[in-house]
DODOPA-455176 format. One record per residue: residue number from 1; residue in one letter; x, y, z of N, C-alpha, C in turn. Coordinates in pm, 1 decimal. Layout:
N
num|residu|n.xx|n.yy|n.zz|ca.xx|ca.yy|ca.zz|c.xx|c.yy|c.zz
NUM|A|X|Y|Z|X|Y|Z|X|Y|Z;
...
% end
This chain:
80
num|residu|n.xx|n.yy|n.zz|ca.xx|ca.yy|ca.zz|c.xx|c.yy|c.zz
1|X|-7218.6|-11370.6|-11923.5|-7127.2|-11294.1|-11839.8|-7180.3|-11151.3|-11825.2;
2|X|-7164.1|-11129.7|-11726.9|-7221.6|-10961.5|-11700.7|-7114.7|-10841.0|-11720.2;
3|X|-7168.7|-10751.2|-11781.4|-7105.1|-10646.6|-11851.1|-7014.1|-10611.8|-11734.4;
4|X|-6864.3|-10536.5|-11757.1|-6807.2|-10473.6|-11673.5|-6794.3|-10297.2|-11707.4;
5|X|-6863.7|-10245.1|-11605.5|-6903.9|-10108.5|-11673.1|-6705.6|-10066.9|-11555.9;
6|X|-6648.8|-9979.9|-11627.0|-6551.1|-9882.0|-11605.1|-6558.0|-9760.3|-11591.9;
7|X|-6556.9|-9717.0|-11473.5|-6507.4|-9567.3|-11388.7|-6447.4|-9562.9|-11367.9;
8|X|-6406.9|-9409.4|-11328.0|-6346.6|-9298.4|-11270.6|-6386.0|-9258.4|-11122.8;
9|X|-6329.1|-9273.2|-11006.3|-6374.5|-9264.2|-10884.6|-6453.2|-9089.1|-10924.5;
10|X|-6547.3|-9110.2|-10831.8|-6596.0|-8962.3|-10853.0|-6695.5|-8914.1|-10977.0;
11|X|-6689.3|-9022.6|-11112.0|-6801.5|-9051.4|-11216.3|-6921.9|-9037.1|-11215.6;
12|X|-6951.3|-9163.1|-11085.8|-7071.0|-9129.8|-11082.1|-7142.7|-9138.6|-10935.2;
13|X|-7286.7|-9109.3|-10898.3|-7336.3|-9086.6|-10713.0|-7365.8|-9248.1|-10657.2;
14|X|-7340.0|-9208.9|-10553.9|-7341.7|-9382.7|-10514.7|-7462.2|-9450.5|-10521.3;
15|X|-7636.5|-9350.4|-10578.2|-7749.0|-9436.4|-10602.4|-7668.4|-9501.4|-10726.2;
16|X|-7622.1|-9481.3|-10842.1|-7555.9|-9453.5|-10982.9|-7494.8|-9617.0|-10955.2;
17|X|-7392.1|-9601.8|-10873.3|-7313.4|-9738.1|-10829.1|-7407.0|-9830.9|-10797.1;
18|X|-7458.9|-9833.2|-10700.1|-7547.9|-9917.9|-10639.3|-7633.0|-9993.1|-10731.4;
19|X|-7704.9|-9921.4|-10783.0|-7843.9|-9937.9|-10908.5|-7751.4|-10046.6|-10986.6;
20|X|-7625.5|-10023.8|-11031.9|-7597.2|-10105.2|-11120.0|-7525.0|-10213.8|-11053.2;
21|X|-7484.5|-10241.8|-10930.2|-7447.5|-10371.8|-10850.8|-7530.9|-10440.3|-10860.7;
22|X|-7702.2|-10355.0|-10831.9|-7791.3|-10457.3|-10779.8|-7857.8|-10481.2|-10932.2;
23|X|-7824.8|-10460.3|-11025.7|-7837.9|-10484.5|-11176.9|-7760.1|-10662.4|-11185.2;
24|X|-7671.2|-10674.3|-11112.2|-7552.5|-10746.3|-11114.4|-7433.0|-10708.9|-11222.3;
25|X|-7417.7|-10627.9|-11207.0|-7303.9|-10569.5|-11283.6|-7147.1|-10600.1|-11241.3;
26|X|-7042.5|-10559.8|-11233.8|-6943.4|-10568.7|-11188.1|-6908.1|-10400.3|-11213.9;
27|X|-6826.5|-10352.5|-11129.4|-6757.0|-10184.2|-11150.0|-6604.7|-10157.4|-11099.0;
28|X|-6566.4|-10146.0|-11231.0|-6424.8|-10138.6|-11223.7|-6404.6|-9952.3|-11219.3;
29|X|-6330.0|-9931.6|-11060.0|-6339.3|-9785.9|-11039.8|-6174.3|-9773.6|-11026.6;
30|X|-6162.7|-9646.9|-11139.0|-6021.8|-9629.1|-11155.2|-5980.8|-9517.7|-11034.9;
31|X|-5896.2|-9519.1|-10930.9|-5866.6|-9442.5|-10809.9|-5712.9|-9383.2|-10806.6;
32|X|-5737.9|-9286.5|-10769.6|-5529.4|-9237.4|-10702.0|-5501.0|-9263.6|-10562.6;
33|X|-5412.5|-9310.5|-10505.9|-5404.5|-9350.1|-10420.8|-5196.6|-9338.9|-10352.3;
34|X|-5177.8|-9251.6|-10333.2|-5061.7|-9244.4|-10289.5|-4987.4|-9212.7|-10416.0;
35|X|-5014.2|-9125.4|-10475.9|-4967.7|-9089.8|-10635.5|-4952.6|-9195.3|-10741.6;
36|X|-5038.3|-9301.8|-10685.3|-5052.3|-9417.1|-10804.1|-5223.8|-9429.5|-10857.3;
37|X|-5219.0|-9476.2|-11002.1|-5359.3|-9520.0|-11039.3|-5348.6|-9678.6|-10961.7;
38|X|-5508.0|-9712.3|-10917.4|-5488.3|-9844.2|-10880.5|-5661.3|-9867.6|-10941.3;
39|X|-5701.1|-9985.1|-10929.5|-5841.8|-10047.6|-10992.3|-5867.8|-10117.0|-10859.6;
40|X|-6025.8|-10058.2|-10846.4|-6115.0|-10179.2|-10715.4|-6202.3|-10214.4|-10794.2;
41|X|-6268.8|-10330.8|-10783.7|-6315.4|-10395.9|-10817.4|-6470.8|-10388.9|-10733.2;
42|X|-6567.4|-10328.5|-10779.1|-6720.0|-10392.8|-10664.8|-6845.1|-10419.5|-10748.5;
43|X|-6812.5|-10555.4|-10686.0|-6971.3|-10630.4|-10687.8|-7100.2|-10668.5|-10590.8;
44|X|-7208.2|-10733.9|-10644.8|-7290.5|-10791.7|-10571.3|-7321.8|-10925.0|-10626.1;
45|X|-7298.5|-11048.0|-10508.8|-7366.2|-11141.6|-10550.5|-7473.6|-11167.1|-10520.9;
46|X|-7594.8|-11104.8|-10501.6|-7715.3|-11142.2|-10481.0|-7752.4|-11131.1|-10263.4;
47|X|-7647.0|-11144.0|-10227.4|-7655.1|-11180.7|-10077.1|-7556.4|-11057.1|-10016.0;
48|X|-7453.1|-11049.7|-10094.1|-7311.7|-10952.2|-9980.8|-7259.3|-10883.4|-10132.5;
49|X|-7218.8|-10782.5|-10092.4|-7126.7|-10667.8|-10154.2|-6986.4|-10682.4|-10130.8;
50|X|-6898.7|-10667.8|-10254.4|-6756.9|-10678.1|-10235.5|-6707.1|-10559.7|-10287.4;
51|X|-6566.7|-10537.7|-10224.3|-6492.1|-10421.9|-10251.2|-6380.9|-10464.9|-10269.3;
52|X|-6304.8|-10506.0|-10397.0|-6191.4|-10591.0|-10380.1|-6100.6|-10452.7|-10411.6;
53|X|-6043.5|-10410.7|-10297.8|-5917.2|-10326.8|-10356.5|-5793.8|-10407.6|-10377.0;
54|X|-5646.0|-10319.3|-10404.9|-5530.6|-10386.4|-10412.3|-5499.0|-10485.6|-10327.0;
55|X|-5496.5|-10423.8|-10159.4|-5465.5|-10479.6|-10077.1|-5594.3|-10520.5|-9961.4;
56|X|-5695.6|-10522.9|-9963.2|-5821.2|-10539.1|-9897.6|-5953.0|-10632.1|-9971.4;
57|X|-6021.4|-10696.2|-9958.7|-6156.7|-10769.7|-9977.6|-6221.3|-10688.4|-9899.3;
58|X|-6322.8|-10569.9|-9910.5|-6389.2|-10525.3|-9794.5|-6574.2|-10650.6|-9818.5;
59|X|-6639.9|-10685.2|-9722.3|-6747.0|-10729.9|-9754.8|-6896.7|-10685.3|-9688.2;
60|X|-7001.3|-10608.0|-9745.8|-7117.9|-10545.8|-9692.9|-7235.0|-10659.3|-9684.2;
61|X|-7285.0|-10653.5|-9594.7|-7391.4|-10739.4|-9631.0|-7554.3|-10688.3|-9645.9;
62|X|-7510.9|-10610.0|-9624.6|-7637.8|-10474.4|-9609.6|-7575.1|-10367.2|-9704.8;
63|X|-7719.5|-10329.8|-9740.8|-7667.5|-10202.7|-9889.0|-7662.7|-10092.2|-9804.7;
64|X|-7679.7|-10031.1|-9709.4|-7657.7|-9931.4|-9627.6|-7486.8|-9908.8|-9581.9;
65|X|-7419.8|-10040.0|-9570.0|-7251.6|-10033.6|-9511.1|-7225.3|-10044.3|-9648.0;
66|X|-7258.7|-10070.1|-9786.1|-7203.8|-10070.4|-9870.3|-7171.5|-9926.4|-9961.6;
67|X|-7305.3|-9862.3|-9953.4|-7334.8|-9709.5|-9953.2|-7192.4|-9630.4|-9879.4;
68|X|-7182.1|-9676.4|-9731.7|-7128.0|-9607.3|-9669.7|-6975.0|-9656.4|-9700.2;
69|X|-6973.7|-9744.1|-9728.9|-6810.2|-9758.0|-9809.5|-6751.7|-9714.7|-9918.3;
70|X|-6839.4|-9694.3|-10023.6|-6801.0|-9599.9|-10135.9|-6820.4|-9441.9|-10095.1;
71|X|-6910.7|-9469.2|-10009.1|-6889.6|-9294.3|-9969.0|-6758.4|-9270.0|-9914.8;
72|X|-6732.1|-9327.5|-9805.3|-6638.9|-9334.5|-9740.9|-6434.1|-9327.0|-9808.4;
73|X|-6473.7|-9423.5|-9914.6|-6351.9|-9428.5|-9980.1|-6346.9|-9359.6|-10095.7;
74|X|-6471.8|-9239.1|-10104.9|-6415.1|-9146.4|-10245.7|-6444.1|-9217.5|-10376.2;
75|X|-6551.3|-9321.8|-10394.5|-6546.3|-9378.4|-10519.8|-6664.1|-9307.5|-10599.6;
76|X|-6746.8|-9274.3|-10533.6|-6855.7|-9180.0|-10606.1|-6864.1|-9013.6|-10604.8;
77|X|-6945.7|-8952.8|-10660.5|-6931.7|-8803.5|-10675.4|-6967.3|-8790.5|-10536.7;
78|X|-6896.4|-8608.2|-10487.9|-6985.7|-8607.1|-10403.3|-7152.2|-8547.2|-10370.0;
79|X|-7175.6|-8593.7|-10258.1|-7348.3|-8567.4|-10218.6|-7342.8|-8425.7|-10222.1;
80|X|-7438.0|-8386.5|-10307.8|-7481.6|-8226.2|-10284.2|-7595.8|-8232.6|-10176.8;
% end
């Protein structure tokens, strides 16, 4: 079974995320979201990227829209 590494949205840069998807990792990113904590869930299976939030499955199939989805949704630090 592959390790489940746990964050903090904002922890760590999205090479940081990435590197360890394509490790096959799993990343449990802890987020606020309407004054609640909530947990997303993102992986890689080898082919497509998942973003399982509360209410969404987002799916990348390219590491470039996947990049741009954690950028996008605040899960990594930001780009200096």
């Amino acid at each position: 079974m592959t390790e489940l590494l746990r964050v903090t949205a904002g922890e760590l840069s999205v090479d940081e995320i990435i590197d360890a998807l394509n490790e096959g990792r799993r990343i449990l990113v802890d987020v606020e979201v309407a004054g609640g904590r909530h947990e997303v869930v993102l992986r890689y299976d080898g082919e497509t990227y998942h973003c399982d939030t509360p209410t969404n499955l987002h799916r990348h199939t390219e590491e470039t829209e996947m990049r741009g989805c954690i950028d996008r949704m605040g899960y990594a630090a930001d780009s200096a």
